[in-house]
Each structure stands twice: as structure tokens, then as C-alpha cells.
MARTORLUM-906937 format. One record per residue (C-alpha): x, y, z. Coordinates in steps of 0.1 Angstrom, whole numbers, plus 5000, padded with zeros to 4 digits. Layout:
<nodes>
XYZ/...
</nodes>
This chain:
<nodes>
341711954953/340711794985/343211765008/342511365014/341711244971/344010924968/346711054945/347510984904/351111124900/352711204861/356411224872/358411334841/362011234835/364410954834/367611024858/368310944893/366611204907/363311044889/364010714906/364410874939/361211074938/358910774926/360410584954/360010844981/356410884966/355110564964/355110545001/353110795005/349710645016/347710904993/349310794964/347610524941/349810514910/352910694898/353010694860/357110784849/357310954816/360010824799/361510654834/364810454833/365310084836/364910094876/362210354882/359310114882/361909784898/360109644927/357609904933/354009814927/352710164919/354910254892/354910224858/356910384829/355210534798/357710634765/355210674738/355111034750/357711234746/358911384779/359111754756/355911724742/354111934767/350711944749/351111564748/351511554782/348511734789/346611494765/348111194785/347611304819/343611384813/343511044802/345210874831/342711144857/346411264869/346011444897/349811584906/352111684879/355911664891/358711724864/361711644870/364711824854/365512114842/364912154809/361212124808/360712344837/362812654822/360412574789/357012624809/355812314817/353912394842/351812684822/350712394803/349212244832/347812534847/346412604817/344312214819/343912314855/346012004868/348212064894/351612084887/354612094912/356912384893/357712764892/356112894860/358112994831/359113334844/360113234875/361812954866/364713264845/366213164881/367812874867/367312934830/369213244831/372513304851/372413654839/368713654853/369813534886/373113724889/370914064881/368413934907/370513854937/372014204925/368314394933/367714224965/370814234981/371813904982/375013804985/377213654965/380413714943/381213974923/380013954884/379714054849/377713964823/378613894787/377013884753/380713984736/383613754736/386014074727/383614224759/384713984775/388213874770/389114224778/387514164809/389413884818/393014104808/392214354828/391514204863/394114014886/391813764907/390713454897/387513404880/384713094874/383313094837/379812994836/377312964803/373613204814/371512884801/371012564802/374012244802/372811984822/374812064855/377912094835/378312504821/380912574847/384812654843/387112674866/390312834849/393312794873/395513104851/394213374831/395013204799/392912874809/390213204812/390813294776/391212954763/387712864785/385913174767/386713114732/385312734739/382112874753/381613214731/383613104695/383712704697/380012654706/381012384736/378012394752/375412524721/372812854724/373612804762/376812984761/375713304742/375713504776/378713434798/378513514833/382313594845/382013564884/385313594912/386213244927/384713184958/386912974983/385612785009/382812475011/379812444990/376012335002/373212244983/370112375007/366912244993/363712425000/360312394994/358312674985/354312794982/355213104967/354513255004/356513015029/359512825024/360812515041/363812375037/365611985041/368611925057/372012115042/373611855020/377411864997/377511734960/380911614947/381411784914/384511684899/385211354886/388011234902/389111224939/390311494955/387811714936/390011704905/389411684867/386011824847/383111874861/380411654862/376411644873/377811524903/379411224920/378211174951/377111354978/375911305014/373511485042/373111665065/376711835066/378511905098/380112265086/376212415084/376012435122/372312595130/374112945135/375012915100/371712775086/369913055102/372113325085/371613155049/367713135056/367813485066/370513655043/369313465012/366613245016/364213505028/365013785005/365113524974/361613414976/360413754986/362013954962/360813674933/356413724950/357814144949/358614104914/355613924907/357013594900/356413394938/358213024934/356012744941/357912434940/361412324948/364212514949/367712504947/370712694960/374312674957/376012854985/379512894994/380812955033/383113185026/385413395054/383213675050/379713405056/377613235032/377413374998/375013254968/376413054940/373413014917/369812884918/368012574903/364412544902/364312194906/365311914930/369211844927/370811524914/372611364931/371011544961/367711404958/369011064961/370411164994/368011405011/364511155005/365810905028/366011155057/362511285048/360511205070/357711355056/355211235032/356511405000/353511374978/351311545010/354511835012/354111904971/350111924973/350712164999/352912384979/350612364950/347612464971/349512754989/349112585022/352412485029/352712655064/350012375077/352712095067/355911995087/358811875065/361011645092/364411475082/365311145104/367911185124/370611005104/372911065081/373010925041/375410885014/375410854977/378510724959/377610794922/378810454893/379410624863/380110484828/383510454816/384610824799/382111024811/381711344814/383011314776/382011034753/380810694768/379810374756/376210264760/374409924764/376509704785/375009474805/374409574844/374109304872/372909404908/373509134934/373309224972/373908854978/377108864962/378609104975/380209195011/376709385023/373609215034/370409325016/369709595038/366509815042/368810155047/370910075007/368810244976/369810194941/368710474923/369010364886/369710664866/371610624831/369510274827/367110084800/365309834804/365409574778/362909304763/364909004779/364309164816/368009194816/369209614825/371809774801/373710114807/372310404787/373310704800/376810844817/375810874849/374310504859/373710454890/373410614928/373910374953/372110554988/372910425025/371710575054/372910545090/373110665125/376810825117/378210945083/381010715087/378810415087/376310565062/379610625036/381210265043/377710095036/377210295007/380710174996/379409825004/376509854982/378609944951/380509644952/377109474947/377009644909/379109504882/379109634845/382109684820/384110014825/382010104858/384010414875/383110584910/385310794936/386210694967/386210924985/383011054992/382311295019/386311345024/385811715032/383911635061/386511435078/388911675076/
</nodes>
């Protein structure tokens, strides 16, 4: 590809995370048009090159292919994590368009938590202590005969959400016959990976990768639970904000080093190098920073938060990656902070309603229109009328970005009260841990 062709982008999925990437791609000077397969009912809102297509299913990979030789795509960038772990990008390989995504086998990082565990195992990365399990009467007995607590967590695939965190042993046994007998979360839960809890605080580091060098954005924290005070279910995530004050550069240093490094050379030792975004959980334990879990995609909500601080131009950092040339691009974050308060429909994580109406008026409420609020539609449709209904649990990110956190999480508070829809529920409190 030459380095300076104008740009046709295929960018497939509908969440947040979607929105966030058209928008943080359209403003890159290379890009002509961005064409969202299926989008969401705020993807292609106010910006002039995108559009959403939905006669194409966002699984149909050979229709994909089909779709983006018509439109003379140029840059393939899927989005979530499904399609990814099923080897979308060995379908574009395959029609020689490039396509920003680990290939099937490397993407067994996310697909497989067994995969991963086993793989941190070989290259010495650390993280906590583990067993995997195909048996539940493996793996119950397991659970009898330790003392410390434990995290339950499916090997494949459940949107963000195949994670237990049992406070007593028989919460543990009650967890495991959900996963393993009751079929909770589907083919996902056929392995179980039982892992000791980790205390401390969690990061999400975000790192681009050419299979050779890796660069990363600025340390961020996602808000899993669904209530404040990091109580009740987990969820994708509820809000989340960047750059965190816990990873001073001492400690970033040590997780590039101590996992990072050995991470994407022990996946180009094994013959599987990662080209494209990655994801990694890590915990800052007593004993340092220890590795949760990988995702081979960007992270939702931490997308939504990171973008703004790029400074970069996004769709110039993903050619680079795909042309294994990423060590002659800089990837620079503003010097500001940003926060994301997720709106979520009323009963999620479990059962929600769908299709009420959604009004979004800056004017209306306490913030001026301001240039540093996003709204990242997510769980949204657009409908016939021009009017935008709810379709989806998580609805809407609302993204502020400031010189301080405190501003950056007060205008992002400022921004939700300019959404109104029935049963709309959000925390409040938002980047509590760092003002502890």
C-alpha cells in the first residue's frame, strides 16, 4: 500500500467502541470514507464520511470480502471480539486487503482463557495462580480443597461478562454449577479457568502492535460492576477514565517490561506475532503488576476514553501496524485527562427493554455544547422518522476531556444530564478510586 493512498475504511461493529473509532478516524486527513457495517444510530451523526451499511451481516465474513472489493476498501478494522477470535482477518488476507487484526491463532489470546493462562505460564509472565477445567467434579473438588479465595472465569467468549467473583466457597460452588451444569454463558463455559483473587487496582494498557514493535496509549481504569462502589454483577463496563495516577512511569516501565515485552515476543517465538491492538488487564498487586487476561481488540468503554487523548492520527498508526512499520510512527496522547460515564438501559446486565425513545439536548441541559463532550452512541438504532431509540443495554458513553480529571469527570457528568430516555441508569461515581 502506499504510505500516502487517501483511505476507504470497512469498520465492522455496532457498540461504542465503533462510534469512537469512526470518530477518531474520520479526522484523519487520509481517510475518504468510513463505511460501518452494521453501525448504531449515532456512528454516522454529524460526520460527513460515514455511513452505515446493514444488508451485510457483520458474521458473514465472505460477504464482507464481497462488499469491501466493491466499495475499493482499503483498511479493514473490526471491531469486537467475536469476529476477530472467528478469523476475520484470514479472510482478508486471503483477498489481500488489509485488515487491522491478529489472525485466528493469535487471536486464542482472547478466545481462550485456558490459551492465555498456559501462555503467560511458558513465558514467565506473571500473573495469578490457575487451573484449568474441562470437569465440573474436576473442578468442584478443586474449589473444596483450597482455602483462598478464587475468581471463576468461562475460557471463551461472553461479551466482557464470563467473570465470577464468589465472596465464600459456596458462592464458588454455586458459580460453577451455573457455568459448567446450567449453561449461563453457552459453549463458552465448557473450560473454566479457576484463578486466586488478585487484590489491588486494575488497568487496562492498550498497545499497538506490528507483530515486531509495540506501542502503547496511556494507562486507563474501566468500572466493572454496576453499581457504585464497585458492587453488584458485572458488566462490559461503566465507565472509565485516562491516564490513571496509580501507573506512575516506574510502574509503566515494569508492566512494559515484565509483561508487555515477553507477551508479544513469546506470541512472534511461537509463531503467532500480534499485529493489531491489544489488550491487557493487569492488577498492581503488593508484590507489582500482575496479568489478568488479554483481549485482542480495542476495549469498550476504554476506547471511548483513550481516542480523545490520541494525538495521533489513528488510521496512519493502524496502516503502520498492518505494514510492519510501526517503529517509524509516534503514537502521542494530549496532555489531559478524559472521562466516560456509561447510560445504560434500565435492568441491564440482565433483561432490558428496548426501543424507547432517546433525546440528546446540550442546550438543555446545565453544560454548554462543548468541543471536549463526545457521545458515543452504543446500544442505539436509528429509526425511519430520524428520531433515535434504545436497542441495546449499554446505550450510551458520554466522553469529556480536560486539563484535570476532576474537571474532565464533572463535565462528563454535565453531559449526561443532556440525555433523557425512560429507565436511563448510570453511576456516579466514576473515577472514585482515584480520589482516594
Amino acid at each position: 500500500m502506499e504510505r500516502q493512498a487517501s483511505l476507504k475504511v470497512l469498520l465492522v461493529g455496532k457498540g461504542g467502541r465503533e462510534s469512537a473509532l469512526a470518530f477518531k478516524l474520520s479526522q484523519s486527513p487520509r481517510v475518504e470514507e468510513i463505511f460501518v457495517v452494521p453501525g448504531n444510530g449515532g456512528t454516522a451523526r454529524g460526520i460527513d464520511k460515514v455511513s452505515n451499511i446493514d444488508h451485510v451481516s457483520d458474521e458473514d465474513f465472505d460477504g464482507l470480502v464481497k462488499l469491501a472489493q466493491e466499495l475499493k476498501i482499503n483498511l479493514v478494522v473490526p471491531g469486537p471480539d467475536a469476529p476477530i477470535v472467528n478469523g476475520i482477518e484470514g479472510y482478508f488476507r486471503a483477498a489481500n486487503i488489509p485488515c487491522f487484526a491478529p489472525s485466528k491463532e493469535t487471536a486464542q489470546i482472547e478466545g481462550s482463557k485456558a490459551f492465555s493462562k498456559d501462555f503467560m505460564a511458558r513465558h514467565k509472565i506473571p500473573t495469578a495462580e490457575y487451573r484449568n477445567f474441562r470437569s465440573f467434579s474436576a473442578a468442584e473438588a478443586y474449589i473444596k480443597s483450597i482455602s483462598h479465595k478464587v475468581v471463576l472465569k468461562v475460557s471463551g467468549l461472553a461479551a466482557g461478562k464470563g467473570v465470577i467473583l464468589p465472596e465464600t466457597k459456596d458462592e464458588a460452588l454455586q458459580g460453577l454449577k451455573e457455568i459448567m451444569l446450567d449453561h449461563k454463558f453457552g459453549n463458552a463455559g465448557d473450560e473454566v479457568v479457576i484463578e486466586e483473587l488478585l487484590e489491588g487496582d486494575e488497568l487496562s494498557i492498550l498497545t499497538f502492535s506490528d507483530g515486531k514493535t509495540f506501542k502503547s496509549m496511556s494507562p486507563a481504569q474501566d468500572h466493572k460492576r454496576i453499581f457504585d462502589g464497585d458492587l453488584g454483577p458485572n458488566t462490559g463496563g461503566m465507565g472509565c477514565y485516562a491516564p490513571t495516577k496509580i501507573a506512575t512511569p516506574e510502574v509503566i516501565r515494569e508492566i512494559k517490561e515484565t509483561i508487555l515485552r515477553p507477551t508479544f515476543e513469546g506470541l512472534r517465538k511461537e509463531g503467532i506475532p500480534f499485529i493489531g491492538m491489544l489488550f491487557t488487564g493487569i492488577m498492581l498487586t503488593k508484590s507489582g503488576p500482575k496479568a489478568l487476561e488479554y483481549n485482542a481488540r480495542f476495549g469498550d468503554p476504554e476506547t471511548q476514553t483513550l481516542l480523545p487523548l490520541l494525538q495521533s492520527d489513528l488510521a496512519e498508526i493502524m496502516v503502520a501496524c498492518v505494514g510492519e512499520r510501526l517503529h517509524e510512527t509516534k503514537v502521542e496522547m494530549r496532555d489531559k485527562f478524559c472521562a466516560v460515564v456509561i447510560i445504560s438501559a434500565k435492568g441491564y446486565p440482565g433483561a432490558y427493554p428496548e426501543g424507547d425513545i432517546i433525546e440528546i439536548d446540550p442546550f438543555k441541559s446545565s453544560t454548554r455544547p462543548s468541543s471536549s463532550i463526545n457521545f458515543f452512541h452504543a446500544g442505539t438504532k436509528s429509526m425511519q422518522d430520524g428520531s433515535i431509540v434504545t436497542a441495546g443495554g449499554r446505550v450510551m458513553a458520554v466522553s469529556a476531556t480536560e486539563q484535570t480529571l476532576e474537571t474532565a469527570v464533572k463535565l462528563a457528568y454535565k453531559g449526561v444530564q443532556a440525555v433523557h430516555f425512560d429507565g436511563m441508569f448510570y453511576r456516579r461515581d466514576i473515577a472514585h478510586r482515584a480520589f482516594k
